[in-house]
SEPATOR-273588 format. One record per residue: residue number from 1; residue in one letter; x, y, z of N, C-alpha, C in turn. Coordinates in nm, 3 decimals, always signed. Last residue first. Example, Ala and Ser with C-alpha at 12.3 -4.5 7.8 and 13.67 -1.06 7.14 Angstrom:
BEGIN
{i->2, aa->s, n_east->+1.285, n_north->-0.225, n_up->+0.708, ca_east->+1.367, ca_north->-0.106, ca_up->+0.714, c_east->+1.290, c_north->+0.003, c_up->+0.787}
{i->1, aa->a, n_east->+1.319, n_north->-0.569, n_up->+0.780, ca_east->+1.230, ca_north->-0.450, ca_up->+0.780, c_east->+1.320, c_north->-0.330, c_up->+0.780}
//
This chain:
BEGIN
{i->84, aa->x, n_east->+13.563, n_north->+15.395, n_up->+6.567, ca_east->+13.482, ca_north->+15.362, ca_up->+6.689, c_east->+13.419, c_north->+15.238, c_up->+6.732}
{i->83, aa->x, n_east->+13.556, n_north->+15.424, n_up->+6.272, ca_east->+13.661, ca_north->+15.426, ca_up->+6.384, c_east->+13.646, c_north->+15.373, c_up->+6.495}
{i->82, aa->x, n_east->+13.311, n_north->+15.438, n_up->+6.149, ca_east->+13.422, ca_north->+15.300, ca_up->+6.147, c_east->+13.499, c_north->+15.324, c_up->+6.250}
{i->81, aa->x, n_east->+13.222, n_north->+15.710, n_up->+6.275, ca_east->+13.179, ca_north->+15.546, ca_up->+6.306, c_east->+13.258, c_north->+15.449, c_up->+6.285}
{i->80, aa->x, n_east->+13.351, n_north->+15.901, n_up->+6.102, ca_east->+13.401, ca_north->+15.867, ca_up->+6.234, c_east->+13.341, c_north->+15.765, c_up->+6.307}
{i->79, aa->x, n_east->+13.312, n_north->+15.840, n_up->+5.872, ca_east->+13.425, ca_north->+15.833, ca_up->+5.930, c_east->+13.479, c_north->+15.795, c_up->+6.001}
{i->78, aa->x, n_east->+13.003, n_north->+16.017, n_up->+5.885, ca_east->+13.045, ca_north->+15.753, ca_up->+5.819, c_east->+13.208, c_north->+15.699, c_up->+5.867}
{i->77, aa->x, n_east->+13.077, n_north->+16.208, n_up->+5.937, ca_east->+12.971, ca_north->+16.105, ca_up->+6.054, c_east->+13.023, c_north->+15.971, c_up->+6.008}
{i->76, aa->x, n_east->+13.386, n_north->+16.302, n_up->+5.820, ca_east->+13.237, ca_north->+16.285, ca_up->+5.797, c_east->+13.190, c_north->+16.175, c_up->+5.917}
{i->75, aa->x, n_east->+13.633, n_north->+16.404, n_up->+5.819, ca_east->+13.605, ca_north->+16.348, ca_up->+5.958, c_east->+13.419, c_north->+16.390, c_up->+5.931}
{i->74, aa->x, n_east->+13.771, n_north->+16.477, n_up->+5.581, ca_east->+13.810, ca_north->+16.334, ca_up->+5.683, c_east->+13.754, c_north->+16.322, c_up->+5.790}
{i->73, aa->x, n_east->+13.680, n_north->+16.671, n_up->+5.573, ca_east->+13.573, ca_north->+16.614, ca_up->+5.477, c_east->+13.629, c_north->+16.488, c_up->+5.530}
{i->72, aa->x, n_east->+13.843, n_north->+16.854, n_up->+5.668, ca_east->+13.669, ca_north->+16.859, ca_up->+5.749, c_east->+13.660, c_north->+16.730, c_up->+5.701}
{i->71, aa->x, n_east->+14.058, n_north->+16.885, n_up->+5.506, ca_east->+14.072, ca_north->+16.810, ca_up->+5.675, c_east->+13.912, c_north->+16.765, c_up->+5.700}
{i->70, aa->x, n_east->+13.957, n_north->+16.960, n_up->+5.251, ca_east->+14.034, ca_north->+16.834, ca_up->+5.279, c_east->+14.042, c_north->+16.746, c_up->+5.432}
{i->69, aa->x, n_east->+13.926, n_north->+17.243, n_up->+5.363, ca_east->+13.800, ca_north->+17.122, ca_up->+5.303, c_east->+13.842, c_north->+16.999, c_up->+5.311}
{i->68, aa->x, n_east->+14.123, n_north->+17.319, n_up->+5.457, ca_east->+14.043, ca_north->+17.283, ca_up->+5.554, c_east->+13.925, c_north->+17.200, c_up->+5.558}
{i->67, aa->x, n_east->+14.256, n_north->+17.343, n_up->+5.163, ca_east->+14.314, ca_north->+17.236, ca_up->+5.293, c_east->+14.244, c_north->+17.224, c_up->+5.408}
{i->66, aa->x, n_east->+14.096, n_north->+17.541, n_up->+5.086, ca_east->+14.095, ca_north->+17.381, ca_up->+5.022, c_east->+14.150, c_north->+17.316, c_up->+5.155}
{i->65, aa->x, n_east->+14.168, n_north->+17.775, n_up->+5.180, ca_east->+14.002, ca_north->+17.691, ca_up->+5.190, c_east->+14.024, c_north->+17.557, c_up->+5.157}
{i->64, aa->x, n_east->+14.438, n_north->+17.776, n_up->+5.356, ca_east->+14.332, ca_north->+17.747, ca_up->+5.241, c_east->+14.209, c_north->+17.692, c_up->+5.248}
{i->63, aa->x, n_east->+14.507, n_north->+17.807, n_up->+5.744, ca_east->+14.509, ca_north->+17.732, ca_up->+5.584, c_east->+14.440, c_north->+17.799, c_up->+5.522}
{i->62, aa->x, n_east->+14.462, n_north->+17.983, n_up->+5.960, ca_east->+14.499, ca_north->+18.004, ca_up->+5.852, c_east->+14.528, c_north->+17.930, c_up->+5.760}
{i->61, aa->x, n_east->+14.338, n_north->+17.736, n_up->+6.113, ca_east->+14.262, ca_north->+17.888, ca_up->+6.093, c_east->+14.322, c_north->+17.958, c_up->+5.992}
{i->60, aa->x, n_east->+14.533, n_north->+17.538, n_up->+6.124, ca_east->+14.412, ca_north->+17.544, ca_up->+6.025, c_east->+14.292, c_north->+17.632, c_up->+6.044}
{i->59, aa->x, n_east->+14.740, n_north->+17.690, n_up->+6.291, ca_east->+14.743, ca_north->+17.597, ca_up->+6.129, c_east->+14.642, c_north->+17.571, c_up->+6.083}
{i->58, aa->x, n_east->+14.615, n_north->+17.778, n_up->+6.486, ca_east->+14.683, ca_north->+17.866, ca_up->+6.383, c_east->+14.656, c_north->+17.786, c_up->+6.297}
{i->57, aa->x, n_east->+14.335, n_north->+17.567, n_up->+6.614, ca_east->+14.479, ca_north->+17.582, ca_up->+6.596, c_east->+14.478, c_north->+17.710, c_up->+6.456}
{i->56, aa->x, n_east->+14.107, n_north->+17.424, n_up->+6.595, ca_east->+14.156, ca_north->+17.542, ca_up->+6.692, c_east->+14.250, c_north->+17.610, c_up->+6.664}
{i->55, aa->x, n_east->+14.123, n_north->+17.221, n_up->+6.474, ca_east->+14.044, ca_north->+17.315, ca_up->+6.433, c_east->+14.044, c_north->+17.412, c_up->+6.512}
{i->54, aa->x, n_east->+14.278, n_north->+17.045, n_up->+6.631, ca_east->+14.346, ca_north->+17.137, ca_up->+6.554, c_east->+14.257, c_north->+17.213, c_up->+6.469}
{i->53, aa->x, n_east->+14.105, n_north->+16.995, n_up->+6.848, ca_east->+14.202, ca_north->+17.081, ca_up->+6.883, c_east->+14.266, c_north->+17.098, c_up->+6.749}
{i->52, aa->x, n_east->+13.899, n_north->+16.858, n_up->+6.748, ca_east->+13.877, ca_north->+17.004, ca_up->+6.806, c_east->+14.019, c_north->+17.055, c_up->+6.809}
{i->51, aa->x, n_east->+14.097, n_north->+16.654, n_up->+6.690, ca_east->+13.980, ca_north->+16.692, ca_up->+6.557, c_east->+13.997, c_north->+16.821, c_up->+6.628}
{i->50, aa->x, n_east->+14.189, n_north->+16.479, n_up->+6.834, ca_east->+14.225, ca_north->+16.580, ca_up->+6.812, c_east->+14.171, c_north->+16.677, c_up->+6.718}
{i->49, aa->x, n_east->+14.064, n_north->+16.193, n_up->+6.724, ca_east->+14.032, ca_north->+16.308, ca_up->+6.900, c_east->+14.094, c_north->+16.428, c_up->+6.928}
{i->48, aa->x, n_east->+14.194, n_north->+16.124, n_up->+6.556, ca_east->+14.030, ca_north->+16.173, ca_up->+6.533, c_east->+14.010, c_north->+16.252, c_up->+6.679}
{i->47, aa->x, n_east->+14.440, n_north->+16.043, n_up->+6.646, ca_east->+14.395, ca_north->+16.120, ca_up->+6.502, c_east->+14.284, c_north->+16.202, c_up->+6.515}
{i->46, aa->x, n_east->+14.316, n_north->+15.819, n_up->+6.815, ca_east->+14.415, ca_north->+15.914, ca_up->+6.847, c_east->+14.380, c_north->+16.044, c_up->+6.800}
{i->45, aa->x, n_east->+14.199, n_north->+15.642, n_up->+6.574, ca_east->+14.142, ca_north->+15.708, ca_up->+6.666, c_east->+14.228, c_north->+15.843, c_up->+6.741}
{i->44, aa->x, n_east->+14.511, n_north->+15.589, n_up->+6.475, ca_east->+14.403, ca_north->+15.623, ca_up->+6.420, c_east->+14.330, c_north->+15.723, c_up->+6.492}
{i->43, aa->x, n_east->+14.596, n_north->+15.410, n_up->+6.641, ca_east->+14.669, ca_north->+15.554, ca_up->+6.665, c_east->+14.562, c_north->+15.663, c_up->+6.553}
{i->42, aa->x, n_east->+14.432, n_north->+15.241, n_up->+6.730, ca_east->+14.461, ca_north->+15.296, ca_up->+6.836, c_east->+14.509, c_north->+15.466, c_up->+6.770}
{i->41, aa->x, n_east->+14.368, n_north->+14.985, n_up->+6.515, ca_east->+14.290, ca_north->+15.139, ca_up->+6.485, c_east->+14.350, c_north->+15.252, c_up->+6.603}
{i->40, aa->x, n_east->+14.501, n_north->+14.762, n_up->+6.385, ca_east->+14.501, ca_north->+14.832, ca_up->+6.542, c_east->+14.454, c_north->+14.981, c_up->+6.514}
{i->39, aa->x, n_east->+14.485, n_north->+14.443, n_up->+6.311, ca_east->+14.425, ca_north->+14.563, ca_up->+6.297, c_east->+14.466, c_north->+14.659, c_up->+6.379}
{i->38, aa->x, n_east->+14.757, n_north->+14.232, n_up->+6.313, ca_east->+14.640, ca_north->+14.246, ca_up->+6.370, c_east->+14.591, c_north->+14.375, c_up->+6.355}
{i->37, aa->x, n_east->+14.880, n_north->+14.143, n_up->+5.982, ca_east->+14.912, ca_north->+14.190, ca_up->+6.110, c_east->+14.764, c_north->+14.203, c_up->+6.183}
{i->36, aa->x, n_east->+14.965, n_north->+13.836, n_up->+5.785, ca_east->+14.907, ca_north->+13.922, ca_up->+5.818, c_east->+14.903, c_north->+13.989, c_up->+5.962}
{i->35, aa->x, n_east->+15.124, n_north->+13.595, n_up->+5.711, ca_east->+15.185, ca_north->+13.774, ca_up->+5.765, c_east->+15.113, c_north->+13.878, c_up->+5.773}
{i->34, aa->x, n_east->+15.100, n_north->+13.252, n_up->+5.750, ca_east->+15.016, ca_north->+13.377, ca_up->+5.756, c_east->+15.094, c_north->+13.500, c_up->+5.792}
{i->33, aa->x, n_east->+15.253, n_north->+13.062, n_up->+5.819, ca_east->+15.318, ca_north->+13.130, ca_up->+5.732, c_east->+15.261, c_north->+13.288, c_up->+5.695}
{i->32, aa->x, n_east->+15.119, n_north->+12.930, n_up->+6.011, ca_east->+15.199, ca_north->+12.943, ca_up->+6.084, c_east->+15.294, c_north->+13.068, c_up->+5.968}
{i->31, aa->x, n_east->+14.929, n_north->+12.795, n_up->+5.838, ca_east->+14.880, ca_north->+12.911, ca_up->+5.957, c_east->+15.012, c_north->+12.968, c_up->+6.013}
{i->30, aa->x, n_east->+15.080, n_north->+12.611, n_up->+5.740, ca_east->+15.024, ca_north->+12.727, ca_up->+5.644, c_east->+15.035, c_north->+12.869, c_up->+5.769}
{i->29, aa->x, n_east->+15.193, n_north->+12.461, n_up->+5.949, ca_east->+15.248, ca_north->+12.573, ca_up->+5.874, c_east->+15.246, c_north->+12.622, c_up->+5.762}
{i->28, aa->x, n_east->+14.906, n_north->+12.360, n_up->+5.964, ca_east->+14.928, ca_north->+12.409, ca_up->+6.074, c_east->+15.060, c_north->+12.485, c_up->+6.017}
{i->27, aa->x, n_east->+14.864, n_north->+12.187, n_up->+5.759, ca_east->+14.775, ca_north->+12.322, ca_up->+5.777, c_east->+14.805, c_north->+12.397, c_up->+5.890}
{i->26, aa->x, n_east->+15.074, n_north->+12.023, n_up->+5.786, ca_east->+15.047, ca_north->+12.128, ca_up->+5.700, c_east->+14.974, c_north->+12.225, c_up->+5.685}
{i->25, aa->x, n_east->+14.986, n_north->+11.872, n_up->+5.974, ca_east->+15.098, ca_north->+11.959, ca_up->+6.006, c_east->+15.122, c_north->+12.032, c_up->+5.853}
{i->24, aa->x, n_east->+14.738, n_north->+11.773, n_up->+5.928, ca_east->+14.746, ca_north->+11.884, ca_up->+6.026, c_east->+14.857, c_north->+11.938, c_up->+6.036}
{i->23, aa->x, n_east->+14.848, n_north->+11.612, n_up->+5.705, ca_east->+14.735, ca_north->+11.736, ca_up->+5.690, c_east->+14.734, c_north->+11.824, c_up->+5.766}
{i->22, aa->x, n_east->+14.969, n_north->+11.414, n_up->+5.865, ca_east->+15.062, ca_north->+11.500, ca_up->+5.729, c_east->+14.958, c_north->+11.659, c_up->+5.714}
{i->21, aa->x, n_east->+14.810, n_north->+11.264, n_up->+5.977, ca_east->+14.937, ca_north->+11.399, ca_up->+6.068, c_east->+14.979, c_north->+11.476, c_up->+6.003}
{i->20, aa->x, n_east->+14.623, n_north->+11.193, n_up->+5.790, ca_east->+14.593, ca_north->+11.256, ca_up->+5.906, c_east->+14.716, c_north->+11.353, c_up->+5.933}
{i->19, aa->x, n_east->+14.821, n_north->+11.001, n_up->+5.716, ca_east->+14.742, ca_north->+11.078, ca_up->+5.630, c_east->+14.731, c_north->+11.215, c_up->+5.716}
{i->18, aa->x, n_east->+14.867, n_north->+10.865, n_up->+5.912, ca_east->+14.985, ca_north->+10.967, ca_up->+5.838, c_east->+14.948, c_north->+11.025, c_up->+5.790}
{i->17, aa->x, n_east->+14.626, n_north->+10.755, n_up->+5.935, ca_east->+14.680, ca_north->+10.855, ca_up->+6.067, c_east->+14.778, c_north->+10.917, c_up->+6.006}
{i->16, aa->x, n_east->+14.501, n_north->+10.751, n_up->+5.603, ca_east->+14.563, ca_north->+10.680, ca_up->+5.766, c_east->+14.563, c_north->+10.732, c_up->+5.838}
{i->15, aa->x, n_east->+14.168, n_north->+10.729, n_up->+5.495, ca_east->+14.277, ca_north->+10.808, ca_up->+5.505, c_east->+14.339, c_north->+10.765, c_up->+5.676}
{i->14, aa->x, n_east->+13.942, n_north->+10.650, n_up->+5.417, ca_east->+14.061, ca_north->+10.541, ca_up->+5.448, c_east->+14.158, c_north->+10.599, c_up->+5.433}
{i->13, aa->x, n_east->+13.712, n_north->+10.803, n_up->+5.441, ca_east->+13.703, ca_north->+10.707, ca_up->+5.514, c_east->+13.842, c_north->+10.635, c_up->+5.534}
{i->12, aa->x, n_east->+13.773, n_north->+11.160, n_up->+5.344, ca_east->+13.847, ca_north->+11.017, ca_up->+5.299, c_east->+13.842, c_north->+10.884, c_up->+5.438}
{i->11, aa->x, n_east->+13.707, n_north->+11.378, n_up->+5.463, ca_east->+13.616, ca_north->+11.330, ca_up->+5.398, c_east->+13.637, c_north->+11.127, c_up->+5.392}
{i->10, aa->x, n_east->+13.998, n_north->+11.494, n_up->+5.601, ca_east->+13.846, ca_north->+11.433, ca_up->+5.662, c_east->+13.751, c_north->+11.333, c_up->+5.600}
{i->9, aa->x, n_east->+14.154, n_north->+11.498, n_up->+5.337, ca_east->+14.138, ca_north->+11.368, ca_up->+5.427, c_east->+14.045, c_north->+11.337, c_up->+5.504}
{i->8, aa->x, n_east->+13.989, n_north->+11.715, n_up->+5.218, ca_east->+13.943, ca_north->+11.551, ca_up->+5.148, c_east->+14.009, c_north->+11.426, c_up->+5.254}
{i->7, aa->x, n_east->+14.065, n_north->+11.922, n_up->+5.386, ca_east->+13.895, ca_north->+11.853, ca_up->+5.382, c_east->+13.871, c_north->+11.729, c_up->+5.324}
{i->6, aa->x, n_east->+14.345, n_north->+11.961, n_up->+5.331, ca_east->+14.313, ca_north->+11.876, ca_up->+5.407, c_east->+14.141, c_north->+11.855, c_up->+5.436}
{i->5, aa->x, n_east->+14.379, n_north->+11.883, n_up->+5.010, ca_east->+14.313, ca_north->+11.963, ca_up->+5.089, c_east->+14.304, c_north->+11.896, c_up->+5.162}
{i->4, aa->x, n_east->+14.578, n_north->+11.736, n_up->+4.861, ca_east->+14.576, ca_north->+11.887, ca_up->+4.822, c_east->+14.512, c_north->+11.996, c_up->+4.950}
{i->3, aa->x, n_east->+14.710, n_north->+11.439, n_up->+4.938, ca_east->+14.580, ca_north->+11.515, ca_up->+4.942, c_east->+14.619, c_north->+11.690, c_up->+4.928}
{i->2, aa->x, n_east->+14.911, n_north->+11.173, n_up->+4.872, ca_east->+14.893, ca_north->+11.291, ca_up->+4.849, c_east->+14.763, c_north->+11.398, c_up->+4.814}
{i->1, aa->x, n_east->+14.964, n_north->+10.855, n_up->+4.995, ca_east->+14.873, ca_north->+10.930, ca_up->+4.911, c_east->+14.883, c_north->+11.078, c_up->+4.944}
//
């Protein structure tokens, strides 16, 4: 018998042990097909701790007003919480 989900073999009082092995080894290379990566905010943060120092800097003492509006406005209070 052919189950779609392995919740209906749980469910299924007369589901065999093949039943059974077939489910876990399918849900096991589902999991195993997953490409998702692990989050890593590291270089991010990084980013953000340099805040003072390039508001120090030539390069954004002499930018454009706009391009300093652009930098400031990346490092609002709501910003810099997710990060952290």
């Amino acid at each position: 018998m052919h189950y779609k989900k392995q919740k209906d073999v749980l469910a299924d009082s007369n589901a065999s042990q093949a039943d059974v092995d077939k489910a876990k080894k399918d849900l096991e290379e589902a999991k195993g097909d997953l490409d998702g990566k692990e989050t890593d905010k590291d270089s991010l943060k990084s980013e953000v701790d340099k805040e003072d120092t390039v508001k120090g800097s030539d390069e954004y003492k002499n930018a454009s007003e706009d391009a300093k509006k652009k930098y400031d406005d990346a490092f609002t209070k709501k910003a810099k919480r997710r990060i952290k």
